[in-house]
N, C-alpha and C positions, 0 to 999 in steps of 0.2 A: 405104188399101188394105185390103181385108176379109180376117181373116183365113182361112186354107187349111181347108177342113172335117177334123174328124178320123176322120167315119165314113166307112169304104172297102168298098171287093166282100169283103174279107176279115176287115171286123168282124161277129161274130156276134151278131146280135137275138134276145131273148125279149122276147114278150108274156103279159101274165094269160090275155087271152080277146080273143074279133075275136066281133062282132057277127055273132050268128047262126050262128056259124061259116063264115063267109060270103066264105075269105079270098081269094078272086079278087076280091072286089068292094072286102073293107073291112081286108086283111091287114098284117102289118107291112111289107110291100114297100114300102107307099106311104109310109111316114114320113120317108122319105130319096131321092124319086122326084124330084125337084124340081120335081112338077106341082100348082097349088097346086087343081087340079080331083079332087085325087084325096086320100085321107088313112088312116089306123090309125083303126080303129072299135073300141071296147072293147064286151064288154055292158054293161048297165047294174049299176049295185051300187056297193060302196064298194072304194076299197082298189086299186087296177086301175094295175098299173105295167110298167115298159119297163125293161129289162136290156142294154148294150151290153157286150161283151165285145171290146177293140182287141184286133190282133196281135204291138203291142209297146206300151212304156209309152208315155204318153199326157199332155199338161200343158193342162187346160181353163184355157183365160180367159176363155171365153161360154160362155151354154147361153140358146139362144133356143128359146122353146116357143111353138108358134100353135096356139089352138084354134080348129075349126072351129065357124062353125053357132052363135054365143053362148052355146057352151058352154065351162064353164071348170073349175079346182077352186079351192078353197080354201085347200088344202093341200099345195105340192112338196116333195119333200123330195131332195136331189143327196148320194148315198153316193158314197166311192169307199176303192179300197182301193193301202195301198204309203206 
């Protein structure tokens, strides 16, 4: 059984930057839309990260990332705080 996702209508997203600032096309809406047609487009550069802020505490046991397109990083790095 998969587990229950823990981002909701009421978890708060930041992004660094959206592609061209373009965010009807390429915004953070799309990182949690479950349309796999659609995605968070960052600009380009180094350093470019994503912020979840839950409405109560919170206990990861995954964190699945898809990159779109053969693009990837090198380097994740999972903060959390508590």
């Amino acid at each position: 059984m998969p587990a229950e996702p823990l981002v909701c209508a009421d978890t708060a997203t930041r992004v660094s930057s959206v592609l061209n600032r373009d965010v009807k096309q390429f915004g953070k809406k799309h990182m949690f839309d479950a349309n796999e047609e659609t995605c968070w487009n960052s600009d380009q550069g180094s350093c470019q990260w994503v912020t979840l802020d839950f409405p109560r505490t919170v206990r990861v046991s995954q964190l699945h990332i898809q990159f779109q397109g053969g693009f990837s990083s090198r380097l994740c790095t999972l903060e959390g705080e508590g």
